[in-house]
N, C-alpha and C positions, 0 to 999 in steps of 0.2 A: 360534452365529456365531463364525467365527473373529477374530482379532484383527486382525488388516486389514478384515475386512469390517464391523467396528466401528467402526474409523480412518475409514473410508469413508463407512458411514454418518452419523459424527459430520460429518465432512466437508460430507458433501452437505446436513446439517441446516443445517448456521450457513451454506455459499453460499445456500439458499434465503433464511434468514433476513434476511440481508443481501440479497437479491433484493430481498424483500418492504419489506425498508424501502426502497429509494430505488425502488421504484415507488410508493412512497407520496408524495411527493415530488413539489408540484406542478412539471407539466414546464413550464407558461408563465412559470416564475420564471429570472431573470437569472441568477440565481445561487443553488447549492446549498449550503444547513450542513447539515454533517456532524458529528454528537455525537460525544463521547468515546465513547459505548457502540458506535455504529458505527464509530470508528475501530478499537477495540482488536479488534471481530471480524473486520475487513477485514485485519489486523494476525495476528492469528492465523490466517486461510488463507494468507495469502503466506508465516509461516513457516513452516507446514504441506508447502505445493507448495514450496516451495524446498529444506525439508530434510525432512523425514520422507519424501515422494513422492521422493526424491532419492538417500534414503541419507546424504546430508550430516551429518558432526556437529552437533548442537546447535551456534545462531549460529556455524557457521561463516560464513556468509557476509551481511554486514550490509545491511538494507538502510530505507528509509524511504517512506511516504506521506503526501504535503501534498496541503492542502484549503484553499481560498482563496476569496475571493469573488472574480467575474470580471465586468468589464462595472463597475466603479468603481473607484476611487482609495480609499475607505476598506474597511476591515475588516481581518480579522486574518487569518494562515497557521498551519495548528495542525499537526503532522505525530505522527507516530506509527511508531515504531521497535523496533527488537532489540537497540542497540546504546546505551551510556551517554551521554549529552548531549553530552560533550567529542567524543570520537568522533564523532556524529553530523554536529558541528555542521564540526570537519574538514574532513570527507566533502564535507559543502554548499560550504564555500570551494572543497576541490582543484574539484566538478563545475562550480560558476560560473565559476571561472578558465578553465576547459578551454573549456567554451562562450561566453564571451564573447572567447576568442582564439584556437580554433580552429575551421575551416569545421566543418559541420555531420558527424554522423555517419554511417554508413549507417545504415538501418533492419534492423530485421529481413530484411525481405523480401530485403534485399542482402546478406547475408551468406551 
């Protein structure tokens, strides 16, 4: 097997894997927790598809996944990144700034 089709198949294992856990995951629950172990693999495809499937250099391009409970007033926000906390944390001000003062964005689909 050549070496993308290793990249590939490693690939495809951890998306299934991470499949496999949150369909384990009763769906009648209000809210989903998500481990550290599934964060860091969910963590590792995005920077997979964003920079190796890309070409991109290593963390060029930073980015973050939170996981929160929904449907209550307590619990905790856990995220999970590429980028060093200071950074991160940045990142979260400039995007709240933006969206709490400017209209919304286009989507996808609009662009």
């Amino acid at each position: 097997m050549c070496e993308s089709n290793l990249e590939l198949a490693a690939t495809s294992a951890l998306f299934h894997k991470v499949n496999q856990n949150f369909k384990s995951i009763n769906s009648k629950s209000m809210s989903i927790k998500v481990g550290a172990i599934e964060m860091r693999e969910i963590a590792e495809m995005v920077n997979y598809l964003i920079h190796e499937e890309k070409g991109r250099k290593k963390n060029e391009v930073g980015f973050a996944l939170l996981t929160f409970d929904v449907n209550t007033d307590k619990g905790m926000v856990n995220y999970v990144g590429n980028c060093q906390r200071p950074d991160m944390i940045k990142a979260m001000k400039e995007f709240i700034e933006r969206n709490e003062t400017e209209p919304e964005f286009p989507t996808i689909t609009e662009n």
